[in-house]
TORPA-4810 file (N, C-alpha, C, O; in nm, 3 decimals):
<nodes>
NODE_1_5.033_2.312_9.162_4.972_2.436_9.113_5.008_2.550_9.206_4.997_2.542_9.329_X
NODE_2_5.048_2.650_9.144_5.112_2.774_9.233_4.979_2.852_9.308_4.869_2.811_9.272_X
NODE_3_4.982_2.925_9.376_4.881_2.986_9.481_4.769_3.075_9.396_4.648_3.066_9.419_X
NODE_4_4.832_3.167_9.289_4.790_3.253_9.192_4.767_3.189_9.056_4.687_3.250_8.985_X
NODE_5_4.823_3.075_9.003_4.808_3.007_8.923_4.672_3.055_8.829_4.669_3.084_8.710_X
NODE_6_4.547_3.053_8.944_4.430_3.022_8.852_4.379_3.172_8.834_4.424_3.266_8.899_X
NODE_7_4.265_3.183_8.725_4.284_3.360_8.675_4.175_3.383_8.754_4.073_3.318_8.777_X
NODE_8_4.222_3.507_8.797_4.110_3.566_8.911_4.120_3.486_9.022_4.009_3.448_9.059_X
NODE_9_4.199_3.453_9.080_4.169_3.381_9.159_4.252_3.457_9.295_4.340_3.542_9.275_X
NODE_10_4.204_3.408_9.446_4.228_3.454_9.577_4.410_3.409_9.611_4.444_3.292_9.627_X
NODE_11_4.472_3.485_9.615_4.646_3.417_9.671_4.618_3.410_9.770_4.554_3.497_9.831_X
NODE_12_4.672_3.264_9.833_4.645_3.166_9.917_4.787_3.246_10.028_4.758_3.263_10.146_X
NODE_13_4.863_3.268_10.003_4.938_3.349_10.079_4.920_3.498_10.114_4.991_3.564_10.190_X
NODE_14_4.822_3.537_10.049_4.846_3.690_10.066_4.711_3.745_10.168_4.636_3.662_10.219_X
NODE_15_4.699_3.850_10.183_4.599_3.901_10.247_4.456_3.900_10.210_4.419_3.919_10.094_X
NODE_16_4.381_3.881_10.300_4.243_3.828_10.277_4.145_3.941_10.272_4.137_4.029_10.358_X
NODE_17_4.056_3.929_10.141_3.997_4.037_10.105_3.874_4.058_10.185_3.847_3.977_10.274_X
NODE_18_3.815_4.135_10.166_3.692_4.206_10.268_3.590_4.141_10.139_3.598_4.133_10.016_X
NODE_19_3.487_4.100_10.249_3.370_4.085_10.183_3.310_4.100_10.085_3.275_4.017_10.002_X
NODE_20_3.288_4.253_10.089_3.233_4.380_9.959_3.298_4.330_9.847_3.240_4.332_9.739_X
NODE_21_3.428_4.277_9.857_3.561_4.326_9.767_3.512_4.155_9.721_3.486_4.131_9.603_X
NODE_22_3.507_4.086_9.787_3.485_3.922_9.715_3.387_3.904_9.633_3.384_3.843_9.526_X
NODE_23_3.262_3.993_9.721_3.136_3.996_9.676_3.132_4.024_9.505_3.067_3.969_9.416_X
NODE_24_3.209_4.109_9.504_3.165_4.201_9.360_3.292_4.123_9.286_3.287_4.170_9.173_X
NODE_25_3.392_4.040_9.287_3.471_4.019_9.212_3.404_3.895_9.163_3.420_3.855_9.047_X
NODE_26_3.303_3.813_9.284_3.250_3.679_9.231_3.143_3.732_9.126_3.136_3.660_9.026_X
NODE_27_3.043_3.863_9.126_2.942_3.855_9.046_3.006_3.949_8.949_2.937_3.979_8.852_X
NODE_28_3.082_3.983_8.954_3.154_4.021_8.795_3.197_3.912_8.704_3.218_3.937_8.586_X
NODE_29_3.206_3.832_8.736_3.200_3.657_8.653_3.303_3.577_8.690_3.348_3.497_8.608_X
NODE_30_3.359_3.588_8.828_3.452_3.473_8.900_3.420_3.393_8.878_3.491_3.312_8.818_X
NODE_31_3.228_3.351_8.930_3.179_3.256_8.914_3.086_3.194_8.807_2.980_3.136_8.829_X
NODE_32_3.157_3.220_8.663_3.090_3.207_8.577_3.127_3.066_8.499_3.233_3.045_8.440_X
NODE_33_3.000_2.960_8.514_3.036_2.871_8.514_3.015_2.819_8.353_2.991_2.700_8.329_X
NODE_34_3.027_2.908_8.259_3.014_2.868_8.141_3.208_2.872_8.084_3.241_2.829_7.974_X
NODE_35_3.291_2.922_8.166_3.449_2.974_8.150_3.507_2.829_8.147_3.606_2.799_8.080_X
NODE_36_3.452_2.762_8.209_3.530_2.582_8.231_3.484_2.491_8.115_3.542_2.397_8.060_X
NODE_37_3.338_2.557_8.091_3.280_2.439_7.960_3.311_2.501_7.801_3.283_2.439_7.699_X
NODE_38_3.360_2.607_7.804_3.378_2.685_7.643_3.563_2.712_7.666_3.637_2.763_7.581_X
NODE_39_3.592_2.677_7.760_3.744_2.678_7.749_3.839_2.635_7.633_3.949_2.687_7.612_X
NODE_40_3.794_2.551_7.574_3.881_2.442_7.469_3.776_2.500_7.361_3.806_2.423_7.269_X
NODE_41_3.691_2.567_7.316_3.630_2.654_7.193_3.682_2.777_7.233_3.653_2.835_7.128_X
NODE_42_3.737_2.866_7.301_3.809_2.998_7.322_3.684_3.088_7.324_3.694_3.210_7.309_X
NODE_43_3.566_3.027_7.342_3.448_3.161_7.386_3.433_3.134_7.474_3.484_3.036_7.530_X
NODE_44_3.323_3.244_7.537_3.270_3.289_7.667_3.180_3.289_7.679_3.157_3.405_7.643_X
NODE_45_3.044_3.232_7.715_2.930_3.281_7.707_2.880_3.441_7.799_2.976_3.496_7.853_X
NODE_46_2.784_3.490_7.812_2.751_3.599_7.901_2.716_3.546_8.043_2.712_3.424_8.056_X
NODE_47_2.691_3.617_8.141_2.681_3.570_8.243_2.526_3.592_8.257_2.472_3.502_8.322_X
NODE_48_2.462_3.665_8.223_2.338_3.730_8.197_2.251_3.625_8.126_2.271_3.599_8.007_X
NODE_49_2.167_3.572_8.190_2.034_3.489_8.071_1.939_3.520_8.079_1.881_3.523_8.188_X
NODE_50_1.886_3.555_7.969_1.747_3.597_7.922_1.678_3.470_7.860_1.715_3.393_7.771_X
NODE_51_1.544_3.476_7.951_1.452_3.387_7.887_1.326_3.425_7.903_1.275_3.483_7.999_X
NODE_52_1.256_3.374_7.762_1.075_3.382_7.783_0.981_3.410_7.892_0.909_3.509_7.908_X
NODE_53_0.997_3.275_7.983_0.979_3.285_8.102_1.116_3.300_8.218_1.228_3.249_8.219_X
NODE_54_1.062_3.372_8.287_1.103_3.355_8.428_1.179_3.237_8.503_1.114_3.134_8.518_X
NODE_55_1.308_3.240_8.550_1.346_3.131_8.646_1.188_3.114_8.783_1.093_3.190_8.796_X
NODE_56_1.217_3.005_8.848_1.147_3.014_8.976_1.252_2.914_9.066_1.301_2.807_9.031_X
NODE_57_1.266_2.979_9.175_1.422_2.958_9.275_1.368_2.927_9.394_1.287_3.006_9.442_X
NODE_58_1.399_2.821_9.456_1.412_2.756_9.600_1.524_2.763_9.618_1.593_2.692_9.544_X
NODE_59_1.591_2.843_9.712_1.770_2.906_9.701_1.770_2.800_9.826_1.855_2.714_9.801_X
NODE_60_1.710_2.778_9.944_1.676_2.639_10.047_1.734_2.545_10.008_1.829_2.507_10.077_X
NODE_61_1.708_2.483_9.904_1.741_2.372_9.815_1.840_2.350_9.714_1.878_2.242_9.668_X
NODE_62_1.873_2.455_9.690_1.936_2.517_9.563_1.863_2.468_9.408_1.920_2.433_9.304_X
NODE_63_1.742_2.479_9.433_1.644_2.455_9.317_1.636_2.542_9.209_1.613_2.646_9.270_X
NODE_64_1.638_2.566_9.116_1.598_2.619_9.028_1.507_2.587_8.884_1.553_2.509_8.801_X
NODE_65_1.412_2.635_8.867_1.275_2.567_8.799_1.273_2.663_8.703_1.244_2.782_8.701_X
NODE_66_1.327_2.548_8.588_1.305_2.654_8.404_1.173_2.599_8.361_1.139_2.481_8.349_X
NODE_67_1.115_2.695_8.344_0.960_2.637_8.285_0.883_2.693_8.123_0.772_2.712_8.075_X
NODE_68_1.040_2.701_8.081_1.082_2.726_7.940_1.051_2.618_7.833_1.135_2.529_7.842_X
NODE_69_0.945_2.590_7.720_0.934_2.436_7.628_1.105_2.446_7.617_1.183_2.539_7.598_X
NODE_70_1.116_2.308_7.636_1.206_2.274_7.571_1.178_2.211_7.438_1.069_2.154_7.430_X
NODE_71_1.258_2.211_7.325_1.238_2.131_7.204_1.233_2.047_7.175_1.338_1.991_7.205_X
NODE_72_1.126_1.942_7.093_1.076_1.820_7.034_1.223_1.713_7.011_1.306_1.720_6.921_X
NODE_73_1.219_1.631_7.108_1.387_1.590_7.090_1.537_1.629_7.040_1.609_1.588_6.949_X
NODE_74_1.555_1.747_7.164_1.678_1.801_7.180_1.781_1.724_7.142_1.750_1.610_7.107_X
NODE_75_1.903_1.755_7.139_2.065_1.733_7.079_2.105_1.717_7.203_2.020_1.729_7.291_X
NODE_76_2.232_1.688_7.237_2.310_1.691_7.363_2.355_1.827_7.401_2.395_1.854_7.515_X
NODE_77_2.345_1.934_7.281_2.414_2.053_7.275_2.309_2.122_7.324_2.347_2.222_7.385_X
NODE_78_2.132_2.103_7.323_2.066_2.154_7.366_2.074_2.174_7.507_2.109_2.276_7.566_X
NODE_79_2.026_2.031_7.566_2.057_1.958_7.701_2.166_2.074_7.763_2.139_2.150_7.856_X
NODE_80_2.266_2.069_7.707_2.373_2.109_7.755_2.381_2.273_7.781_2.428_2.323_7.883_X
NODE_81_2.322_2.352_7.663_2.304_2.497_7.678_2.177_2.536_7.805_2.167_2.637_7.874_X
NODE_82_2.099_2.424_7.801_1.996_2.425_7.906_2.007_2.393_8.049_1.932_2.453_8.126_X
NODE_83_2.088_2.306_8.096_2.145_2.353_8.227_2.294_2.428_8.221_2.350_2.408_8.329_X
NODE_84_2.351_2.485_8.158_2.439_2.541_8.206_2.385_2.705_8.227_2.435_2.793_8.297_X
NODE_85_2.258_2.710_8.135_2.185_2.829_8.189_2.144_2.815_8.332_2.194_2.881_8.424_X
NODE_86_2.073_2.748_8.342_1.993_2.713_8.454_2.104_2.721_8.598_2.075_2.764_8.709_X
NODE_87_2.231_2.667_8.555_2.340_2.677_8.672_2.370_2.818_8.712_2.384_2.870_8.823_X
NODE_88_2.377_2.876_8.565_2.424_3.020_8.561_2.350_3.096_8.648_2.401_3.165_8.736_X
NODE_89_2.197_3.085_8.622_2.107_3.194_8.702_2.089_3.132_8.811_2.061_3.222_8.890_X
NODE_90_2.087_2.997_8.888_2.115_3.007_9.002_2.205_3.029_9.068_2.185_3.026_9.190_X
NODE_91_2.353_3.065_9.011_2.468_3.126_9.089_2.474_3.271_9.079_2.556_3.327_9.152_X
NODE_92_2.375_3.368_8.972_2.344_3.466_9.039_2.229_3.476_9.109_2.224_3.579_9.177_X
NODE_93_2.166_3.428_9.115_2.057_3.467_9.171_2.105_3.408_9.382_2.048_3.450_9.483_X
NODE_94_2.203_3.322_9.375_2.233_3.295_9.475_2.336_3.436_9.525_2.341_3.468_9.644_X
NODE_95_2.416_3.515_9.416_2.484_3.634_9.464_2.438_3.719_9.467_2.508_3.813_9.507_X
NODE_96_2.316_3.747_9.434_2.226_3.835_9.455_2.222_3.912_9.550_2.260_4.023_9.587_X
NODE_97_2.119_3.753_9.606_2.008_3.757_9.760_2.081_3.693_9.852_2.039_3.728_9.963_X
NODE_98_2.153_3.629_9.860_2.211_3.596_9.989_2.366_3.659_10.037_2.445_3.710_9.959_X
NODE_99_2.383_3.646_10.150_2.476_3.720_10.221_2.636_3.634_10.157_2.655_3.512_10.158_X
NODE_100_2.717_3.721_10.114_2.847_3.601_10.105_2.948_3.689_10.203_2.956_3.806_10.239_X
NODE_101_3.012_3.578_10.223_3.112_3.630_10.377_3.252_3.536_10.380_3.247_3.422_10.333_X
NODE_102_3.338_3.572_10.418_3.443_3.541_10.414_3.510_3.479_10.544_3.486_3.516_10.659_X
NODE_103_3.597_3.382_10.509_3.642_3.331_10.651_3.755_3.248_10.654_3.827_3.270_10.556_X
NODE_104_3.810_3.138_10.747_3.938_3.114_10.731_3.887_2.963_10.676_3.977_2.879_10.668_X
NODE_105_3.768_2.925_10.644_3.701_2.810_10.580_3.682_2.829_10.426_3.651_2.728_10.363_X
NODE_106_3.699_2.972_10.343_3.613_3.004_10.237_3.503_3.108_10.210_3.440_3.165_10.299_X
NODE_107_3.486_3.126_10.086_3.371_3.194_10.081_3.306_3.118_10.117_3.352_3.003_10.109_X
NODE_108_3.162_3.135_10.178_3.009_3.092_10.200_2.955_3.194_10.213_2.993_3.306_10.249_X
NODE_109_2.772_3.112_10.151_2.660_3.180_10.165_2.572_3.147_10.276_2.586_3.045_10.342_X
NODE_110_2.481_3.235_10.296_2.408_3.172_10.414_2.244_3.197_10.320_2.170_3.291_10.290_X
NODE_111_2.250_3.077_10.304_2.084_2.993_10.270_1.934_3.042_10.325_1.924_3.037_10.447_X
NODE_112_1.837_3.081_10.267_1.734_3.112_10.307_1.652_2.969_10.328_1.677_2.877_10.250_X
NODE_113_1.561_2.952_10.429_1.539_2.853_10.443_1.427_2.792_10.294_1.406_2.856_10.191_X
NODE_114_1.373_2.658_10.327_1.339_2.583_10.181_1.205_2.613_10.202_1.143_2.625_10.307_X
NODE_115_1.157_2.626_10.044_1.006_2.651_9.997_0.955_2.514_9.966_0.832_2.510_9.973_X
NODE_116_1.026_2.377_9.927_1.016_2.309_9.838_0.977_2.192_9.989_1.049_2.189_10.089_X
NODE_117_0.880_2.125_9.975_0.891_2.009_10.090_0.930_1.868_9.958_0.881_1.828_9.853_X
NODE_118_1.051_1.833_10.049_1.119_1.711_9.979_1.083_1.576_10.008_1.105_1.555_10.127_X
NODE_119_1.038_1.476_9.950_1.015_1.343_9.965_1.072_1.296_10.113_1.143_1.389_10.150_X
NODE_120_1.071_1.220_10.185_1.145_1.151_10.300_1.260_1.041_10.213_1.237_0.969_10.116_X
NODE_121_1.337_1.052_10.260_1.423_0.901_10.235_1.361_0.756_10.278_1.337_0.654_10.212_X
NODE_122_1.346_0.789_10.410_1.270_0.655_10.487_1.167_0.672_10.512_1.115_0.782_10.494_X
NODE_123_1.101_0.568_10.560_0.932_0.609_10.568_0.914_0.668_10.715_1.001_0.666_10.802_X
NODE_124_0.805_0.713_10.725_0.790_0.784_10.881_0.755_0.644_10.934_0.692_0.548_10.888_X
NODE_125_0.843_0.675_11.090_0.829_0.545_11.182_0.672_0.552_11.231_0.584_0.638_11.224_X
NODE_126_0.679_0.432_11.280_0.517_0.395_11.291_0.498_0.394_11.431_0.569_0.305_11.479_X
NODE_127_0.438_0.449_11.510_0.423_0.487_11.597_0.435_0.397_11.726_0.332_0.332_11.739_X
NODE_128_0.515_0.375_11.811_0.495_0.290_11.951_0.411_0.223_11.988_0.346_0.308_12.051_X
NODE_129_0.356_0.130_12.000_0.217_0.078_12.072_0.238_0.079_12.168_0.346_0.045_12.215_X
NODE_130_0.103_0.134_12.255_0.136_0.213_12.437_0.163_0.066_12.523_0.139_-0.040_12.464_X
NODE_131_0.204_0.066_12.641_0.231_-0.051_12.720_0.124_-0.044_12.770_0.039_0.037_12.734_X
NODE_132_0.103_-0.164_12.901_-0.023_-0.191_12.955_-0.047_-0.088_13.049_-0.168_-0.069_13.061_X
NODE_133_0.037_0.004_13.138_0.030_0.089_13.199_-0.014_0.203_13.119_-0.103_0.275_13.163_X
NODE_134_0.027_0.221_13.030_-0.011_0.333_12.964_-0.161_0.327_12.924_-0.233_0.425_12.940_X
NODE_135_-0.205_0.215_12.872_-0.381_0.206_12.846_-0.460_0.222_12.990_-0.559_0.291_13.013_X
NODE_136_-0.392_0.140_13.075_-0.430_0.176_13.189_-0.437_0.315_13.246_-0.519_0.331_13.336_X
NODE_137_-0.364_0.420_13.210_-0.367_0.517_13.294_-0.448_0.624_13.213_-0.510_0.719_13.259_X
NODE_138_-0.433_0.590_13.097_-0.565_0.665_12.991_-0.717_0.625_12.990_-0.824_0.682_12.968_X
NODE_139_-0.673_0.489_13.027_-0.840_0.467_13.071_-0.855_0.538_13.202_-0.974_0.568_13.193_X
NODE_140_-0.827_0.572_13.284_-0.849_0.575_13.452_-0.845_0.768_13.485_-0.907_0.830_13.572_X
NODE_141_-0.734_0.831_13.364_-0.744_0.931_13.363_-0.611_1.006_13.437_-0.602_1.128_13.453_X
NODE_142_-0.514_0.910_13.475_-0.393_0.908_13.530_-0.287_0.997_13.490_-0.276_0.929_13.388_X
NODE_143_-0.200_1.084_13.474_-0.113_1.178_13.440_0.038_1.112_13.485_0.065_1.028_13.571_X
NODE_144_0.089_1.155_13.430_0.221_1.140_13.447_0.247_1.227_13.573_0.158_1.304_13.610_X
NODE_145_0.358_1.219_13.636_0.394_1.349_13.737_0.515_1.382_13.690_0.596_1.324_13.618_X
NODE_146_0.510_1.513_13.757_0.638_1.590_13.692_0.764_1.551_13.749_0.765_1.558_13.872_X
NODE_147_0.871_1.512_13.694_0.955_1.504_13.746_1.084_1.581_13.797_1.147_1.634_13.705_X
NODE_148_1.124_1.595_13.897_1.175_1.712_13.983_1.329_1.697_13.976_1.391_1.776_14.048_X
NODE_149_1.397_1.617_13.908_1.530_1.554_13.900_1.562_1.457_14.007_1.471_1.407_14.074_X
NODE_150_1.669_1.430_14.023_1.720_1.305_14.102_1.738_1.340_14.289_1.726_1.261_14.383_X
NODE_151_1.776_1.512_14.289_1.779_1.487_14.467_1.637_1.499_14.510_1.536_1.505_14.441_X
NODE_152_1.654_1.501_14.651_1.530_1.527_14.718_1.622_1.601_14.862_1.722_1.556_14.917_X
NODE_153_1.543_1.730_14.897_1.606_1.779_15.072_1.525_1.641_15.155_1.414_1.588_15.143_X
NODE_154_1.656_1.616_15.250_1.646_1.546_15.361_1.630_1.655_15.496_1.711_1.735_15.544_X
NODE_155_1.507_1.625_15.527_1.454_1.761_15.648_1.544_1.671_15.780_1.543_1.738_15.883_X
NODE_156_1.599_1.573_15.791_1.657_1.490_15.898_1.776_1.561_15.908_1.810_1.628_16.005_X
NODE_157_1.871_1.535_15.751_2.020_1.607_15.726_2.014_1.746_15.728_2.113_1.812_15.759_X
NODE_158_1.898_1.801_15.696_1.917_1.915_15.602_1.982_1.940_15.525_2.046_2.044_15.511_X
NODE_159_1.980_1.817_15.436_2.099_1.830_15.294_2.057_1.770_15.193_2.020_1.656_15.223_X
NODE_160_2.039_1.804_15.039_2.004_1.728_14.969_2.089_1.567_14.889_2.204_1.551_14.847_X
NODE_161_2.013_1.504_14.893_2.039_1.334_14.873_1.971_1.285_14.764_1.856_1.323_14.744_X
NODE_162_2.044_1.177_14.663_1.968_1.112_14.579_1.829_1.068_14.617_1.780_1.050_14.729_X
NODE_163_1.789_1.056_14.526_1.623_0.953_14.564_1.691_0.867_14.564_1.720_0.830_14.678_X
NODE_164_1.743_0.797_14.466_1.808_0.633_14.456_1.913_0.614_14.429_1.987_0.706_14.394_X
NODE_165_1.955_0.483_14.438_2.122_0.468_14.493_2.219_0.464_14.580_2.201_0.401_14.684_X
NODE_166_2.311_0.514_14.561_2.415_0.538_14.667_2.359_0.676_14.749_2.320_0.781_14.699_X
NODE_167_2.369_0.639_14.888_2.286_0.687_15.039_2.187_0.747_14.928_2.232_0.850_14.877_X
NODE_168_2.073_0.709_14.882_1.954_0.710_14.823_1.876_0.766_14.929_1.928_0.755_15.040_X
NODE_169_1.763_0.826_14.925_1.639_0.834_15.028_1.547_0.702_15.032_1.475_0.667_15.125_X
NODE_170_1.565_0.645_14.919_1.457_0.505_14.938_1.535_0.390_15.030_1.470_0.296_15.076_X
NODE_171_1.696_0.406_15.056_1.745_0.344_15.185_1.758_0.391_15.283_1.855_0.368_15.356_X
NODE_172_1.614_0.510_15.321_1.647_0.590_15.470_1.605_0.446_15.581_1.534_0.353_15.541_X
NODE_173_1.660_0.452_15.709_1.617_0.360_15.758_1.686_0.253_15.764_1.680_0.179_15.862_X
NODE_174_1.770_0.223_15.649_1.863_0.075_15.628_1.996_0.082_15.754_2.028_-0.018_15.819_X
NODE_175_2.057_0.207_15.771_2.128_0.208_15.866_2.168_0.248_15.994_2.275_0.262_16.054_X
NODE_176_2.058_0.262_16.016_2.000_0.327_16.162_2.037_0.249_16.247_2.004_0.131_16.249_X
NODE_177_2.143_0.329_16.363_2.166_0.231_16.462_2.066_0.178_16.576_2.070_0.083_16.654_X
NODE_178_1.976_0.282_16.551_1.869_0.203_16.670_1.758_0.219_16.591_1.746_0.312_16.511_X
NODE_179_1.663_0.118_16.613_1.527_0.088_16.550_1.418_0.040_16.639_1.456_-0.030_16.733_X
NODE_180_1.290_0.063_16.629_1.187_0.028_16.715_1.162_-0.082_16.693_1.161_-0.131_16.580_X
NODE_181_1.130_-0.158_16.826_1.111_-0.298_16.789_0.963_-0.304_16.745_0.895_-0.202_16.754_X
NODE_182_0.900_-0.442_16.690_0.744_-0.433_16.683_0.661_-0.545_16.722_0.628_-0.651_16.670_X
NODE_183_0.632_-0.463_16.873_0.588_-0.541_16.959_0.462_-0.640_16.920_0.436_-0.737_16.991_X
NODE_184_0.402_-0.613_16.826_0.307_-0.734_16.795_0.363_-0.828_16.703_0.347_-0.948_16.727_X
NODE_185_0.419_-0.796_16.615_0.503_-0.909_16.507_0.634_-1.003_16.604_0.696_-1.105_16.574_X
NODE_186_0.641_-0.887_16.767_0.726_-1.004_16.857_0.651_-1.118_16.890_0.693_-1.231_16.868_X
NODE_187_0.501_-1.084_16.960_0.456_-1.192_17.032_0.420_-1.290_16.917_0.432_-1.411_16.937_X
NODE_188_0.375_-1.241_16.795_0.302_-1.347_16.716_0.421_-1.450_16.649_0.381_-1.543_16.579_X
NODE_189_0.509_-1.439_16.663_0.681_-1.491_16.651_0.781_-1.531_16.709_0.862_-1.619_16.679_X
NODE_190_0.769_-1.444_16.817_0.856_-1.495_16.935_1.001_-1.442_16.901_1.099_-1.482_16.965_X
NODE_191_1.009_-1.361_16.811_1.160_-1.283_16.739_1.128_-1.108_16.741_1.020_-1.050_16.729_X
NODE_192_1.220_-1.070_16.754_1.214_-0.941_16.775_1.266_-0.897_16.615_1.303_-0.784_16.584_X
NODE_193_1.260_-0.982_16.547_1.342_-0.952_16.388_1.401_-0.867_16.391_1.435_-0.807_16.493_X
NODE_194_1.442_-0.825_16.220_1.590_-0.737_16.230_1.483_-0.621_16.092_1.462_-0.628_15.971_X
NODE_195_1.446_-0.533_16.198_1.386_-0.383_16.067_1.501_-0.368_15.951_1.464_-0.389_15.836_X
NODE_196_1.592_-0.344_15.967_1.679_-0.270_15.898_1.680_-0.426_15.758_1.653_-0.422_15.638_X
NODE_197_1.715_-0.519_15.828_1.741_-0.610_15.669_1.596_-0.648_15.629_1.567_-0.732_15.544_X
NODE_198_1.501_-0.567_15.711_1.334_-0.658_15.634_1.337_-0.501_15.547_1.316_-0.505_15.426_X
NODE_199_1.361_-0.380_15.608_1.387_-0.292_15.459_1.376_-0.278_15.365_1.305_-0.224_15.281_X
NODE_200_1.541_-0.392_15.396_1.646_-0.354_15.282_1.590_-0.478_15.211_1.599_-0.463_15.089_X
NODE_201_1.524_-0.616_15.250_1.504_-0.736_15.180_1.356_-0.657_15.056_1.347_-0.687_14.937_X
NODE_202_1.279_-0.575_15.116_1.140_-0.559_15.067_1.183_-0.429_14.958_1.103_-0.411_14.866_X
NODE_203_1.294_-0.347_14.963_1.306_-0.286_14.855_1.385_-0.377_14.734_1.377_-0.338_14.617_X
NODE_204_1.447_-0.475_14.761_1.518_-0.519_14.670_1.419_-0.624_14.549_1.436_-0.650_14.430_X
NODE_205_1.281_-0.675_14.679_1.179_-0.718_14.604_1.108_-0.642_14.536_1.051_-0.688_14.437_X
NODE_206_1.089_-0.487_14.577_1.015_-0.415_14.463_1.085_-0.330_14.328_1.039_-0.273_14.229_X
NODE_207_1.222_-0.354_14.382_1.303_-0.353_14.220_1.295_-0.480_14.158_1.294_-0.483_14.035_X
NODE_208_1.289_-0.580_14.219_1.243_-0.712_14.093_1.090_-0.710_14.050_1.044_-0.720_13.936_X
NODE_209_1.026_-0.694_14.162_0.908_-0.693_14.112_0.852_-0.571_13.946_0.756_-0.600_13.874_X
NODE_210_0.915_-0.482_13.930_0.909_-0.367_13.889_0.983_-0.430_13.713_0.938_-0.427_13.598_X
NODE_211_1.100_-0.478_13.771_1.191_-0.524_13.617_1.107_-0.630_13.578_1.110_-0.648_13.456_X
NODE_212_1.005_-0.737_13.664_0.897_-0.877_13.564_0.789_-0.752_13.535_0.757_-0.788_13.421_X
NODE_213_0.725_-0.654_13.555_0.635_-0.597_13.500_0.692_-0.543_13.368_0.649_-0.577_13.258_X
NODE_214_0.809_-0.444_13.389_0.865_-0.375_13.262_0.928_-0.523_13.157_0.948_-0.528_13.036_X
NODE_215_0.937_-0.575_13.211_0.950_-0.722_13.103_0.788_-0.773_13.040_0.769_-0.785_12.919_X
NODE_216_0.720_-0.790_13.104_0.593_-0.816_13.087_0.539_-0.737_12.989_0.470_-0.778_12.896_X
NODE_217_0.582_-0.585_13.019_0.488_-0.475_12.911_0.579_-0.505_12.775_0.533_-0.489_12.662_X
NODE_218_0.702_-0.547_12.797_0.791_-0.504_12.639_0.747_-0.663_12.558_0.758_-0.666_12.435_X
NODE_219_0.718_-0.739_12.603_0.664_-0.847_12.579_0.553_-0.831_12.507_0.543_-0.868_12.389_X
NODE_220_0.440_-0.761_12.592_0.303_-0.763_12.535_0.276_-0.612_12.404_0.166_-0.604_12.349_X
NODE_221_0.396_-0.499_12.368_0.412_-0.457_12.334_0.471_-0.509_12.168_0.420_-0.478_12.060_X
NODE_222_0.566_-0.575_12.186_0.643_-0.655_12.078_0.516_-0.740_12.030_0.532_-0.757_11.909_X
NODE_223_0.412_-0.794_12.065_0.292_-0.868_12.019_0.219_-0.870_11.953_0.176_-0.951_11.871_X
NODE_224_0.176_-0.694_12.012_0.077_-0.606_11.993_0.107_-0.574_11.858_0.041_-0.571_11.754_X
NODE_225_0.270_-0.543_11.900_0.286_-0.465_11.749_0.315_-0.543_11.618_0.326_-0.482_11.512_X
</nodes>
């Protein structure tokens, strides 16, 4: 199909029209969608519909609500004159009121938001059942604390450092070349032990200890629920 081929239509090679200029060529009946269905009868319908009542338009949605009787078991020809109205006045009523604009995508409109609240597809999810910490801290009156992101200033370095991880602040202490000994855990032992790996042994127990609780709650959670 050649660029100009179709009547009225935009050349795909040529220079791109201004807005105003699209605007008014679409509601002069570019977009008149009765030209495709009366094609092969050689009429036209009007672009203009008059009815009894009033359209009512959710342009959001692209709704349009005929609240016109329809007749005591219609024809197909009825059916058929009855939404192609109904198409009609929502494609003016969409060139109306909304903005049309031009671009290297197409015409588009830009949509007023929706009047109409639409069914859900899926059902609304059902809500979490709290973990044991969480009943706990609502019973007790407990808050969350705010959380400040991941560094923390080291007043030692004067530089800021992860909380956790790699050189973490929760491994201050692990590599310290000198450490105080502790003179009562010497005599009651007879070992001067090693600070730095009792640390590093007692944080590695309160990351396990921490993963059987958070196992524990997803457990008693999955139960619950």
């Amino acid at each position: 199909m050649a660029d100009t081929e179709m009547t009225d239509g935009v050349p795909l090679n040529g220079p791109s029209p201004t807005d105003s200029t699209l605007a008014s060529r679409i509601k002069d009946g570019a977009m008149d969608v009765s030209s495709t269905i009366d094609t092969a009868s050689g009429s036209r319908l009007p672009v203009t519909v008059e009815k009894p009542n009033p359209y009512e338009f959710d342009l959001g949605n692209l709704l349009a609500i005929d609240t016109n009787i329809v007749p005591r078991d219609p024809s197909e020809e009825q059916l058929s004159a009855i939404a192609r109205d109904a198409a009609q006045v929502l494609i003016n009523q969409l060139l109306t009121t909304c903005k049309v604009t031009s671009n290297a995508d197409g015409v588009t409109l830009k949509l007023p938001l929706p009047t109409t609240a639409l069914p859900r597809e899926k059902p609304i999810p059902t809500p979490k059942p709290p973990t044991k910490w969480e009943l706990f801290a609502a019973k007790k009156g407990i808050k969350d604390k705010k959380r400040e992101g991941k560094m923390v200033f080291d007043e030692e370095k004067q530089d800021w450092v992860p909380k956790w991880g790699y050189k973490g602040k929760n491994k201050e202490g692990e590599d310290d070349w000198l450490v105080e000994v502790d003179d009562k855990k010497e005599k009651e032992t007879g070992e001067a032990g090693d600070k730095r790996a009792e640390n590093r042994q007692a944080r590695k127990d309160r990351v396990k200890r921490n993963e059987r609780k958070q196992r524990a709650n997803d457990r008693n959670a999955r139960k619950n629920g």
